[in-house]
C-alpha positions as CSV (number, residue, x, y, z in Angstrom):
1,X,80.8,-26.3,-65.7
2,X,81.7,-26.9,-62.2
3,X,85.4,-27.2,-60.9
4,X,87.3,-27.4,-57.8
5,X,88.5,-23.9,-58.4
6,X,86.6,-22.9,-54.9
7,X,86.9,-21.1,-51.7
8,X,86.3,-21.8,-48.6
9,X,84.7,-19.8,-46.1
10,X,83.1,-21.0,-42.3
11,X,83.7,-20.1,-38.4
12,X,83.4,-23.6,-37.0
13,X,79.7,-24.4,-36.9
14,X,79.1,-23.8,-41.0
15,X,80.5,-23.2,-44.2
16,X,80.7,-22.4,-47.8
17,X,82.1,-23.0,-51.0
18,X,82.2,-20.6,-54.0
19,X,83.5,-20.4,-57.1
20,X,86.1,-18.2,-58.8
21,X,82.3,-15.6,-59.7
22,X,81.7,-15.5,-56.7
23,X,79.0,-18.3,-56.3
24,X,78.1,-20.1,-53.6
25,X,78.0,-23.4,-54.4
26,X,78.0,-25.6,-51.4
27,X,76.3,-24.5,-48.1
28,X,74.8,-27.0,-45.3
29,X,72.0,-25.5,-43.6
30,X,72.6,-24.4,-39.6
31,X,75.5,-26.9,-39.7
32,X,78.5,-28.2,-41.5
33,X,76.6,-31.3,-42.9
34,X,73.4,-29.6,-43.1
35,X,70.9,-30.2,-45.7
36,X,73.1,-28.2,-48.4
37,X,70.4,-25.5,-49.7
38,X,73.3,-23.8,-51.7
39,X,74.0,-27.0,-54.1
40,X,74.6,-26.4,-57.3
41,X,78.2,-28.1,-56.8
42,X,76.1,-31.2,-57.6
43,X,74.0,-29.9,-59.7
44,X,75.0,-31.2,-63.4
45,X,76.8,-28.8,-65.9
46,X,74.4,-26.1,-65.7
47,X,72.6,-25.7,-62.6
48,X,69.2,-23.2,-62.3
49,X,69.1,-23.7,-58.5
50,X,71.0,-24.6,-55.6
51,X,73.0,-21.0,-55.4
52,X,73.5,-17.9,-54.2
53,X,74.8,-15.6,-56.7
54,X,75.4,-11.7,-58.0
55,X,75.5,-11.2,-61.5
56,X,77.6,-8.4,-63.2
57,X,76.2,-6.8,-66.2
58,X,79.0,-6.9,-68.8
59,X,81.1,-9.2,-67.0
60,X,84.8,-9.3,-68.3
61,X,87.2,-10.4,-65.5
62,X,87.0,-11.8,-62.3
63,X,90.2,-12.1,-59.3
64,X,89.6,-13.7,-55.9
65,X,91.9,-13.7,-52.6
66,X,91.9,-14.5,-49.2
67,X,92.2,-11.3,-46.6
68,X,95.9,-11.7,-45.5
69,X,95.7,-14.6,-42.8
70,X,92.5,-15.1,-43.0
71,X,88.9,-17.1,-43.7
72,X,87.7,-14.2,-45.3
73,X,87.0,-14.0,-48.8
74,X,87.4,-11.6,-51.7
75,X,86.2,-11.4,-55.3
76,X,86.4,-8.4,-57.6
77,X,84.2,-8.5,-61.0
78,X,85.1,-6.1,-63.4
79,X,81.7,-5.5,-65.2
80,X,80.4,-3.1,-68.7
81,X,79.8,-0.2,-66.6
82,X,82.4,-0.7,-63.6
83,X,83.7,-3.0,-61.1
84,X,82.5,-4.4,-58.2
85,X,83.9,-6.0,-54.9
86,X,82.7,-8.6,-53.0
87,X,83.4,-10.0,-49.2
88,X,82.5,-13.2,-48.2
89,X,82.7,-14.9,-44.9
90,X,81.2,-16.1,-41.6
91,X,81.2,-14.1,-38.4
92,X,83.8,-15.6,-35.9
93,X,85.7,-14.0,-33.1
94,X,85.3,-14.0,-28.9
95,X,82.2,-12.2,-27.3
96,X,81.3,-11.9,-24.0
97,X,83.8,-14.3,-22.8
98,X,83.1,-16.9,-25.5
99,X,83.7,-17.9,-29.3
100,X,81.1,-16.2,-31.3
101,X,79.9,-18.4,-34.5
102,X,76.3,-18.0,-35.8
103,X,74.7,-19.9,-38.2
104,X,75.6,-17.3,-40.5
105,X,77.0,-15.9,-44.0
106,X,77.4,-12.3,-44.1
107,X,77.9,-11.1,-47.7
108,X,78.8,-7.5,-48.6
109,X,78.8,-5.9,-52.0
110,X,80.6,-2.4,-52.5
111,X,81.1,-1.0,-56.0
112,X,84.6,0.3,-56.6
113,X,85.0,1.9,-60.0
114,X,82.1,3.2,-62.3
115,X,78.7,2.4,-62.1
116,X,78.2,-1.3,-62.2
117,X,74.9,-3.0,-62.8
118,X,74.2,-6.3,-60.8
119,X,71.4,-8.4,-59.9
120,X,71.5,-10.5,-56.7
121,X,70.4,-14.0,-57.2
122,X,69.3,-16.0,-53.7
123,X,67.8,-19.4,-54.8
124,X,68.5,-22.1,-52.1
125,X,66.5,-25.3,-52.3
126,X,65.6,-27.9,-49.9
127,X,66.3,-31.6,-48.9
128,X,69.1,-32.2,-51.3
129,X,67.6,-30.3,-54.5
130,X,64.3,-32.4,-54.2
131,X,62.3,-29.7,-53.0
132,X,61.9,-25.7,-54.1
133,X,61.5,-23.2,-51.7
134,X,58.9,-21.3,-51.0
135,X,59.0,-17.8,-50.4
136,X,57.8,-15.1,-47.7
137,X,58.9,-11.7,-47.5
138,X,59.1,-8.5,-45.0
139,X,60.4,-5.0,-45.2
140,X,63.7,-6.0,-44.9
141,X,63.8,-9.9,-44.6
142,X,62.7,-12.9,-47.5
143,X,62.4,-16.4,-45.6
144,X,62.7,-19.5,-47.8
145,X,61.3,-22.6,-46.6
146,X,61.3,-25.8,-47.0
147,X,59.1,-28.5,-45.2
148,X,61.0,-27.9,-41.7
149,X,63.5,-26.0,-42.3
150,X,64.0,-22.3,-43.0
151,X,66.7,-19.8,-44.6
152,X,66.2,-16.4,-44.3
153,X,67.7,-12.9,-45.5
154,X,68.0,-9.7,-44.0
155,X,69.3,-7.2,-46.4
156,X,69.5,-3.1,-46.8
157,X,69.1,-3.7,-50.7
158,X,65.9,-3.6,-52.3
159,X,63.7,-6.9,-51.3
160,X,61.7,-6.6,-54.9
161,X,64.8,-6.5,-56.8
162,X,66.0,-9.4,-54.6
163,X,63.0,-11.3,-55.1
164,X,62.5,-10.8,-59.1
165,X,66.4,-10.6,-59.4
166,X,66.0,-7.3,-61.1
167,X,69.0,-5.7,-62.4
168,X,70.1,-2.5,-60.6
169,X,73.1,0.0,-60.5
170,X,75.3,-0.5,-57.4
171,X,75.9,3.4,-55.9
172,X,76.5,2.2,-52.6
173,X,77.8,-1.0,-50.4
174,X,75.0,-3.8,-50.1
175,X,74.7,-6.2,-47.2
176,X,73.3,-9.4,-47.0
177,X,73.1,-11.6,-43.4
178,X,72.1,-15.0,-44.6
179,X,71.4,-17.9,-42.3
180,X,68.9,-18.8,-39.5
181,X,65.3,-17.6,-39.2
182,X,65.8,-15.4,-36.1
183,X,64.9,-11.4,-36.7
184,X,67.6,-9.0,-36.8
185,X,67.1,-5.2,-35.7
186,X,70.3,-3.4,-35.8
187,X,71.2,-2.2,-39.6
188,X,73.0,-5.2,-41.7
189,X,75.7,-2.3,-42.9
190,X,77.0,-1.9,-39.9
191,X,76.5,-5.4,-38.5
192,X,78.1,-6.4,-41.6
193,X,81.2,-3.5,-40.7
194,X,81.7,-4.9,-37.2
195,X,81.8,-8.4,-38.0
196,X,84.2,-8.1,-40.5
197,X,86.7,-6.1,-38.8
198,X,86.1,-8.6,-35.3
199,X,86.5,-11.5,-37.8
200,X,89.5,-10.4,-39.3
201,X,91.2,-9.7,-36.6
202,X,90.4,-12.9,-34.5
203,X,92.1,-15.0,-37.6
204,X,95.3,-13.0,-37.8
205,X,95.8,-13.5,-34.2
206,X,94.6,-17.0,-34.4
207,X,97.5,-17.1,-37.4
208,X,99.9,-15.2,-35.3
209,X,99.9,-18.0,-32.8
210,X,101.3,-20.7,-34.8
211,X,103.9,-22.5,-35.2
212,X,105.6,-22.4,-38.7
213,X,108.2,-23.1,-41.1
214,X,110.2,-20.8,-42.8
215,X,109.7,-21.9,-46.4
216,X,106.4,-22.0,-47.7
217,X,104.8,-19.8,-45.6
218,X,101.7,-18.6,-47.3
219,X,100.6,-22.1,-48.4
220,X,100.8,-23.9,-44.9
221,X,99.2,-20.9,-43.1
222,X,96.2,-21.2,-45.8
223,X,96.4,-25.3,-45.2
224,X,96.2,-24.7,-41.5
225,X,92.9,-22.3,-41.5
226,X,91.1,-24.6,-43.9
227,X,91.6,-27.7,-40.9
228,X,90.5,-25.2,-38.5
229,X,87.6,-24.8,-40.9
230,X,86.8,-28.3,-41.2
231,X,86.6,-28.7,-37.4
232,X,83.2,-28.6,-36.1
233,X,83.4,-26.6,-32.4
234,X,80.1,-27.4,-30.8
235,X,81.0,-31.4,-30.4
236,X,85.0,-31.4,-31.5
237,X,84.5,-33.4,-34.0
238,X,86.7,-33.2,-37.1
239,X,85.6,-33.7,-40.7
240,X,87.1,-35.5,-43.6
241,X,85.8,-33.2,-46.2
242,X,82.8,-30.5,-46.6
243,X,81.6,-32.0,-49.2
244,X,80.0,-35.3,-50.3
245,X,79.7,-36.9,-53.6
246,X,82.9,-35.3,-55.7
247,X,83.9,-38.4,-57.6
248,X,87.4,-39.6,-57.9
249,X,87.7,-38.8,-61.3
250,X,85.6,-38.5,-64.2
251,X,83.0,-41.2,-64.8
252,X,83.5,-43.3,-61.7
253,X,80.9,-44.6,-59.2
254,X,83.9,-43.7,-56.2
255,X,81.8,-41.3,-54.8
256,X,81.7,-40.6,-51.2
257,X,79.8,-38.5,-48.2
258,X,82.8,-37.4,-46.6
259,X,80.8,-34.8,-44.0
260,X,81.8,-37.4,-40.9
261,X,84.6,-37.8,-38.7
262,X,86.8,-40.6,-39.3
263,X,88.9,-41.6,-36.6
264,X,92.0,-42.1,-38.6
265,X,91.8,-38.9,-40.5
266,X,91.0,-37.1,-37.6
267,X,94.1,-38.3,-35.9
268,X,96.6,-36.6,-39.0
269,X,94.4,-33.4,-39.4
270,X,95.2,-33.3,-35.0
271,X,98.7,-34.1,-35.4
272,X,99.1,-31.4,-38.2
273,X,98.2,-28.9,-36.0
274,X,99.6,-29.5,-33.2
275,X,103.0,-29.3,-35.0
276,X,101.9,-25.8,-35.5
277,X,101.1,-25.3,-31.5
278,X,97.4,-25.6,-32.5
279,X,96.6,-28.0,-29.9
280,X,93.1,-26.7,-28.6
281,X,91.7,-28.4,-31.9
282,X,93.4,-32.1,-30.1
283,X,92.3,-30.9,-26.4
284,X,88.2,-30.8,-28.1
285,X,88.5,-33.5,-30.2
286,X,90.2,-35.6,-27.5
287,X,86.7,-35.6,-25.3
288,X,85.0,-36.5,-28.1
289,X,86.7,-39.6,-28.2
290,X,86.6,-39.6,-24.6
291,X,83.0,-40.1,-25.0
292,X,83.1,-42.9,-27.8
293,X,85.1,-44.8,-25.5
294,X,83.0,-44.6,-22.4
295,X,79.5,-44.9,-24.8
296,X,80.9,-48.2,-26.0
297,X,82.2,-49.4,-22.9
298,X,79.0,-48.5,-20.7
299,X,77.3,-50.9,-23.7
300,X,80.4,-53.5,-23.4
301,X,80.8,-52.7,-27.3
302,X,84.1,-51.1,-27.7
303,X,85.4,-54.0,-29.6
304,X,82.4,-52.1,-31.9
305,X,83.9,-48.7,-32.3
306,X,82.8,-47.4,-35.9
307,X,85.8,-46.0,-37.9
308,X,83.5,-42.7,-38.3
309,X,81.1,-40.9,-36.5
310,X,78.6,-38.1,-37.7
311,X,80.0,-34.8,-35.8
312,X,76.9,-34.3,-33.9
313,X,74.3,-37.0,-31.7
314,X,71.1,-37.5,-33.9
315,X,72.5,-37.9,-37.4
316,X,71.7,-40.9,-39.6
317,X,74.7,-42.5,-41.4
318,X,73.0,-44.8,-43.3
319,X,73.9,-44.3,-46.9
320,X,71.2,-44.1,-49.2
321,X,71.6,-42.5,-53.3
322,X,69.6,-39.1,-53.7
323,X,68.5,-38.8,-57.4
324,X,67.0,-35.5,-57.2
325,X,71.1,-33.8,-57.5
326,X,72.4,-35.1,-60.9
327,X,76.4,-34.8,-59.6
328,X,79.4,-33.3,-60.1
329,X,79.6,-32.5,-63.7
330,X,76.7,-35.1,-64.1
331,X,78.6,-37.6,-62.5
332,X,76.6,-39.4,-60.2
333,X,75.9,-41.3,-57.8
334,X,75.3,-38.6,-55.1
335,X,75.5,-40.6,-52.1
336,X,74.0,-39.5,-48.0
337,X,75.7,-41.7,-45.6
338,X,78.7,-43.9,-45.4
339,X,78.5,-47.5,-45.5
340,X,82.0,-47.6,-44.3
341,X,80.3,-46.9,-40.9
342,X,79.7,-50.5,-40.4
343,X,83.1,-51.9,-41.4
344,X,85.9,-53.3,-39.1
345,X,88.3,-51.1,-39.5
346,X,91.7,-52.0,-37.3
347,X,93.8,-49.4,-37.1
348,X,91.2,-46.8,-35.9
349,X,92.4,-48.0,-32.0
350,X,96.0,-46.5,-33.0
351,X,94.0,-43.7,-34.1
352,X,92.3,-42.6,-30.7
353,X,95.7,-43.1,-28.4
354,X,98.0,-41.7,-30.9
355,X,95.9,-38.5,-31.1
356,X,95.6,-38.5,-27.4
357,X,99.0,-39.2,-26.8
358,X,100.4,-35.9,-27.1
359,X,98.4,-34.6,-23.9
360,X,100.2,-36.6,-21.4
361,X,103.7,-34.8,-22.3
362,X,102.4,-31.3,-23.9
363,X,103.3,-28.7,-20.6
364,X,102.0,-26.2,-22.3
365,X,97.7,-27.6,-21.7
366,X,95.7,-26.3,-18.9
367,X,95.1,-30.0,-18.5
368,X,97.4,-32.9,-19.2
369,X,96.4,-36.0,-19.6
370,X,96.7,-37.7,-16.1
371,X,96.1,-41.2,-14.8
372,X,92.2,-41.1,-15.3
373,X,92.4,-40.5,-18.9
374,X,94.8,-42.9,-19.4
375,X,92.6,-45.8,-17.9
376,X,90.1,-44.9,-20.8
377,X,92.8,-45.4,-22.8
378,X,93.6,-48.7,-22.1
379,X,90.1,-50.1,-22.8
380,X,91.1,-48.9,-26.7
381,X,94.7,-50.5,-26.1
382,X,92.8,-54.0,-25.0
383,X,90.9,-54.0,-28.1
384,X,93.9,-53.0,-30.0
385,X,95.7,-56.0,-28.7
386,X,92.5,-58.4,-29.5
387,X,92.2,-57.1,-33.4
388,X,95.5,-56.6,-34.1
389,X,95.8,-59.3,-36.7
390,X,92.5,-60.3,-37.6
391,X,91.0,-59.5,-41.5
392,X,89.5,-55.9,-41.7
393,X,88.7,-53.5,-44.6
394,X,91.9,-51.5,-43.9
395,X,92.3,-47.8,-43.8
396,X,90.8,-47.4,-48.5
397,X,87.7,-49.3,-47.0
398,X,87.4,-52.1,-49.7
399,X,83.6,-53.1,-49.7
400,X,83.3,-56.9,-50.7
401,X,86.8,-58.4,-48.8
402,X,88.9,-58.3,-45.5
403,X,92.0,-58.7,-45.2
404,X,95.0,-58.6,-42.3
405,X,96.3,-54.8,-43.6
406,X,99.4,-54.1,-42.7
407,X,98.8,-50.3,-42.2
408,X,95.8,-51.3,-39.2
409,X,98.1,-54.2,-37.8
410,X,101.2,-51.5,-37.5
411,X,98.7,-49.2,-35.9
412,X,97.4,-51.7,-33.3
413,X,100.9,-52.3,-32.5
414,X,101.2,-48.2,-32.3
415,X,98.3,-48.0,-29.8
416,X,100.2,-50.7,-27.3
417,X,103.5,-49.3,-27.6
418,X,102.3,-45.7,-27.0
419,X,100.3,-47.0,-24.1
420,X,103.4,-48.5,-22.6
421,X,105.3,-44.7,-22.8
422,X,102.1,-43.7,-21.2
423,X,101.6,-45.8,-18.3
424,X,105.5,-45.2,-17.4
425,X,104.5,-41.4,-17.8
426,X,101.8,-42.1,-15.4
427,X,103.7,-44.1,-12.7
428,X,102.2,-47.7,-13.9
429,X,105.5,-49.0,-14.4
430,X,104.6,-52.8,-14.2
431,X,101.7,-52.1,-16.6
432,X,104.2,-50.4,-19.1
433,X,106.4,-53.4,-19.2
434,X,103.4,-55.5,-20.3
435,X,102.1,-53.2,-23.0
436,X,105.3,-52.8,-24.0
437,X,106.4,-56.4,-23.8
438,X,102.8,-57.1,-26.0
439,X,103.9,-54.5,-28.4
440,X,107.5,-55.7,-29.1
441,X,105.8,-59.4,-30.2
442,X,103.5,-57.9,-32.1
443,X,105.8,-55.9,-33.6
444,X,107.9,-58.9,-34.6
445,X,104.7,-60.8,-36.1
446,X,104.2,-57.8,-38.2
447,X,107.6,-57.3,-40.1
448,X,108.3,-61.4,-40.2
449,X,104.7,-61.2,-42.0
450,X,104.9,-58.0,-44.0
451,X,108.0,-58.4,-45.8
452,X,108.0,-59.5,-48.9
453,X,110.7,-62.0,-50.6
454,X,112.4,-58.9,-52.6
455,X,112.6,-57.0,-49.1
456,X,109.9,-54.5,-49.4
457,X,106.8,-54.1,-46.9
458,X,103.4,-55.3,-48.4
459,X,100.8,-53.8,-47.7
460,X,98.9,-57.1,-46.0
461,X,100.5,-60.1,-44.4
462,X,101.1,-63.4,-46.3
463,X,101.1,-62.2,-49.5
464,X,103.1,-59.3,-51.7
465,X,100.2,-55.8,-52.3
466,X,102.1,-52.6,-52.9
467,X,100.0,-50.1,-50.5
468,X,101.5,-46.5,-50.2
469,X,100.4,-46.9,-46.7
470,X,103.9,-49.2,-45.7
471,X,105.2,-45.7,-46.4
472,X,104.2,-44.7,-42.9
473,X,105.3,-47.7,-41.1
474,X,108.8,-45.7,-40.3
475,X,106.6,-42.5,-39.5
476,X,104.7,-44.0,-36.7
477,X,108.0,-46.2,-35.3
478,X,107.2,-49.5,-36.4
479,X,111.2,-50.3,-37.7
480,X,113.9,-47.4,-38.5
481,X,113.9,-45.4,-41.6
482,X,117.5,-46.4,-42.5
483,X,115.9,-49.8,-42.1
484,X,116.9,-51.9,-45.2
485,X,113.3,-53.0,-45.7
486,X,112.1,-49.2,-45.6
487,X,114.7,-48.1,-48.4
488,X,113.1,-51.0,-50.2
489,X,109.7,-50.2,-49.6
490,X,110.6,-46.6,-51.1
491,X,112.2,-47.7,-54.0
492,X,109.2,-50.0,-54.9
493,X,106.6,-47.6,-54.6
494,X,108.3,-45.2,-56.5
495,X,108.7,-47.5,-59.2
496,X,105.2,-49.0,-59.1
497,X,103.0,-46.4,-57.7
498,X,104.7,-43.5,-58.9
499,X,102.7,-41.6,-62.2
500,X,103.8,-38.8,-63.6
501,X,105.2,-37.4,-60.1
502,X,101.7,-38.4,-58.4
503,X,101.7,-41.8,-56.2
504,X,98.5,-44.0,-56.3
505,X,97.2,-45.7,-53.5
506,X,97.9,-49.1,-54.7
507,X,97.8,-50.2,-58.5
508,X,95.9,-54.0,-58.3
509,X,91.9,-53.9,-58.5
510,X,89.6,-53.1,-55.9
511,X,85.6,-53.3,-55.8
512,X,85.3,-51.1,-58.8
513,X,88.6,-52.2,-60.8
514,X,91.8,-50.3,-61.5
515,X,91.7,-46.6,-60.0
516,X,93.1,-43.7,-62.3
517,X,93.9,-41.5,-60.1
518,X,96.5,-40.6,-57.6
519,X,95.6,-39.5,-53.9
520,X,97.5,-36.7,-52.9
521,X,98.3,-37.7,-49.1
522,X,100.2,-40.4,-50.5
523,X,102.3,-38.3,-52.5
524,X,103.1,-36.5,-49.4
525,X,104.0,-39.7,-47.6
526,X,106.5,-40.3,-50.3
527,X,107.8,-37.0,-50.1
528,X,107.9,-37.6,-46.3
529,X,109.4,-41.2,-46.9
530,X,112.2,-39.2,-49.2
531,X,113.0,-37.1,-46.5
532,X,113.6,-39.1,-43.8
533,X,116.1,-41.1,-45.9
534,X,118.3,-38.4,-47.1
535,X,116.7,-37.9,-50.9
536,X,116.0,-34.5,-49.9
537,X,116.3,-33.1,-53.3
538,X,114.3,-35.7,-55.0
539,X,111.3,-34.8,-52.2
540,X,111.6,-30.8,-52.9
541,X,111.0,-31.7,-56.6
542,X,108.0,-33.3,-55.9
543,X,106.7,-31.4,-53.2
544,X,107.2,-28.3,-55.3
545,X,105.1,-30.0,-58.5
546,X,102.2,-31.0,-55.9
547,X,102.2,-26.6,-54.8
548,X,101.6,-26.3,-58.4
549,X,98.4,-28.2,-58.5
550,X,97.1,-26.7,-55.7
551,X,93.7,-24.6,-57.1
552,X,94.1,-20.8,-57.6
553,X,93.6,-20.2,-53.6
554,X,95.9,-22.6,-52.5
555,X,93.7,-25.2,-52.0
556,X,94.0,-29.1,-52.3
557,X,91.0,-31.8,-53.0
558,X,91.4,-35.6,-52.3
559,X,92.8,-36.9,-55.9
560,X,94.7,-35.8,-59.0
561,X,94.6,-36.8,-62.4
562,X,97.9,-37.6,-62.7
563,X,98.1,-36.6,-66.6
564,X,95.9,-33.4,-66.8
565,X,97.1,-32.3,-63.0
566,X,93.0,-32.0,-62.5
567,X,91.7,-32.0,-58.8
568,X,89.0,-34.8,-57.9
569,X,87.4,-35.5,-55.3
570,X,85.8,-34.1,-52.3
571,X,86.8,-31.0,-50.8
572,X,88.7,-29.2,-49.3
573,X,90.2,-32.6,-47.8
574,X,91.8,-32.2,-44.5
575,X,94.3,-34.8,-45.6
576,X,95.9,-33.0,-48.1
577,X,96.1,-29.9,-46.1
578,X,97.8,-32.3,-43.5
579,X,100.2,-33.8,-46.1
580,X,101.0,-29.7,-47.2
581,X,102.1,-29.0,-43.6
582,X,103.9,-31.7,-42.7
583,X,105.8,-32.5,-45.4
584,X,106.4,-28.5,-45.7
585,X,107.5,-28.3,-42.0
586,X,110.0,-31.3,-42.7
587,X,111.8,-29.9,-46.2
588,X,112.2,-26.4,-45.1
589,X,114.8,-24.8,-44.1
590,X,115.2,-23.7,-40.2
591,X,114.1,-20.0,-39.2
592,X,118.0,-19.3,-38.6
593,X,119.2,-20.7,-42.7
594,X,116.5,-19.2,-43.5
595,X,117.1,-15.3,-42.6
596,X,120.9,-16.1,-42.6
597,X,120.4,-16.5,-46.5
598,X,117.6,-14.2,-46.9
599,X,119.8,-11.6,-45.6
């Protein structure tokens, strides 16, 4: 049966999932939201396609780790007649003055102890499971095709046994380069040898190079790499998720492509790593919103700005259901597409300048932002000023209603004010004083709006909705977090929102009634909310329950089922590897208590 209990491994331009055997699961062809030929994810209980695979006679125990500091992945199968070990990942590291990320998965299976018996099991299919490939083969290559597309393997094991997924003994390391159909000459072993060891060492330098706390080390170092591995290089775009179509929770229509980059979750997953001196991740994704700006004003539609993009020109967000996969555990739809690409949604102009915001102090970029960049900026700032409290569909995207959400009406406000910083850090000082001036009455309208009659901040104006969103409002500088009216909105959702240690998003009934389970990133905002107020004890409790949940390689999906502690939805989601970081970076302990206690 499939679970969650999956690893990771990419270089920027693709990726993979595999289970705790070793499976590959989830694989989009040439890109991260490629047609996934490795599918199986979504492929019912008991898939018979959609994977690649090796299969240990004898099979008793399997154990799976990440290289130290690294996307590389390792799983060890003890079998009948030995063990075997094998190394997954996808080449990545800087060659001939530039990043180095092919289309590729590089594979490599070595027996350590006895004589183990495997067979190697390739069987990708095409456009989403509807279609079976077909099947070519050379001395040391198969190519599986679909209608336009193609996937082919170069290996140094036996093509027959590849091909009839014979069962062999394993006396010596295989090698297997899957990926794009261009011909490769020089022997996979030692390919296979060179890109591991250049790979390896290009993410523990990459690691090296940040920024982080002293507790808690291993787990944000692992969050941080799996954000770098949801980042998609070529364009700078940044995805919610890899994966589409992992329901909420069991038996519930709540299922979602997430393969797109949403403006708002793009802005945490940048501000997460930046806190850890990643910034080169902001400076890339910060031209691509460059260019959404000046697309939509060049078209005098910026007042139109989508709350998600696909991460490359060319790619069809439509959604549309695809019956050919069954789903996750059977549990379908399996959706292609977001609808929520067509909804007003507010608060994605305090998305863009937040994000970019950072670039006009940061010393440390070859290029700050400057007075040029700022001007695009302001176009988002105007709009910000024009939506600010007008209905939207808010940042959980309810289908059938709008509403004035306090959450996109704060972060209007956000984009003004910042703007106002900016222009002053630009030498506009008259223009500051107006954004500024905009901002402050704004800022008024909110809170006179927003608070209820028992003191707490709803989560729309005019009327009282608990929305763990109000739990940012102190994070992003709307009022103080020894404001009254904060302590009160903490002390509400804790009471209300607050299941078995896990906080829901909201509790009252959206377009498919009550939800179940808890979202994670809200959780962390509590924990965060905690903080900031001085229940630091109360937050370590927490934040040390959510670590718990967190699958065997440290990895976190989008929900919880707050009464089994059972990951849901699609994954891994870059907002709960932000929530991990931040709220990690704000409960532990400085370098100096740290070692001073250590010692």
């Amino acid at each position: 049966m499939s679970s969650l209990d999956l690893g990771v491994v990419g270089n920027c331009a693709i990726a993979s999932l595999i289970d705790r055997n070793g499976r590959h699961v989830w694989h989009g062809l040439g890109r991260l939201d490629g047609d996934p030929v490795f599918n199986a994810l979504l492929g019912g209980n008991d898939p018979q396609s959609g994977y690649m695979d090796v299969v240990v006679a004898g099979t008793k125990d399997t154990r799976q780790r990440y290289l130290h500091n690294s996307a590389i992945l390792e799983t060890v199968i003890d079998g009948a007649g030995g063990t075997v070990r094998i190394v997954d990942f996808a080449p990545r590291f800087r060659r001939f003055g530039r990043m180095f990320r092919p289309p590729m998965l590089v594979r490599r299976i070595e027996p350590v102890a006895g004589r183990p018996r495997i067979a190697v099991r390739l069987r990708p299919t095409f456009d989403y499971g509807a279609r079976r490939a077909q099947v070519t083969s050379g001395s040391n290559h198969v190519r599986y095709f679909g209608d336009a597309s193609v996937l082919r393997l170069t290996t140094d094991a036996s093509i027959n046994y590849v091909l009839h997924e014979t069962e062999f003994s394993l006396d010596r390391p295989i090698t297997l380069l899957v990926g794009a159909d261009e011909s490769i000459t020089d022997n996979p072993d030692a390919i296979a040898r060179s890109f591991l060891a250049e790979t390896e060492a290009y993410w523990q330098t990459w690691v090296r190079d940040l920024n982080i706390p002293f507790d808690w080390q291993v787990a944000v170092i692992r969050a941080a790499i799996t954000l770098k591995l949801c980042s998609f290089e070529d364009t700078g775009a940044v995805l919610a998720a890899l994966t589409t179509s992992v329901p909420e929770a069991a038996g519930t229509p709540r299922t979602w492509d997430y393969r797109f980059t949403w403006l708002r979750d793009a802005f945490f997953t940048v501000t997460a790593l930046n806190r850890l001196s990643a910034t080169l991740t902001m400076e890339s994704y910060v031209r691509f919103i460059v260019d959404i700006v000046e697309a939509g004003s060049s078209r005098d539609e910026v007042h139109e700005i989508a709350p998600l993009f696909p991460i490359a020109p060319g790619t069809d967000t439509t959604e549309r259901l695809i019956d050919s996969l069954p789903g996750y555990r059977g549990f379908g739809p399996v959706r292609v597409g977001n609808a929520a690409v067509g909804q007003r949604q507010n608060d994605t102009y305090g998305s863009m300048v937040l994000t970019a915001a950072q670039m006009f102090w940061d010393e440390r970029l070859p290029r700050q932002g400057d007075l040029e960049l700022y001007r695009q900026l302001c176009v988002v700032g105007n709009e910000a000023h024009r939506a600010a409290l007008t209905p939207d569909a808010g940042l959980w995207e309810y289908r059938d209603r709008e509403e004035v959400h306090t959450f996109s009406a704060a972060m209007c406000w956000a984009a003004q004010h910042r703007l106002g910083l900016i222009a002053k850090r630009v030498g506009v000082a008259v223009e500051s004083r107006e954004w500024l001036a905009r901002a402050g009455v704004l800022r008024q309208e909110i809170l006179k709006r927003g608070t209820t009659p028992d003191g707490w901040l709803s989560g729309v104006l005019d009327r009282d909705m608990l929305d763990a969103s109000s739990l940012v409002l102190a994070e992003i500088g709307l009022l103080r977090s020894d404001d009254p009216r904060f302590h009160a909105t903490i002390d509400a959702a804790g009471k209300h929102l607050m299941k078995n240690g896990f906080v829901m998003r909201y509790r009252e009934a959206d377009d498919f009634g009550r939800p179940s389970n808890a979202f994670l990133l809200c959780t962390f905002w509590y924990i965060d909310a905690l903080v900031s107020v001085g229940r630091r004890d109360e937050a370590l409790e927490l934040f040390n329950n959510l670590l718990a949940r967190r699958n065997h390689l440290g990895l976190l999906s989008e929900d919880i089922d707050p009464h089994t502690g059972e990951l849901w939805g699609n994954f891994p989601q870059t907002y709960s590897q932000v929530g991990l970081i931040l709220s990690a970076m704000r409960l532990s302990r400085s370098w100096e208590e740290g070692l001073w206690h250590a010692s």
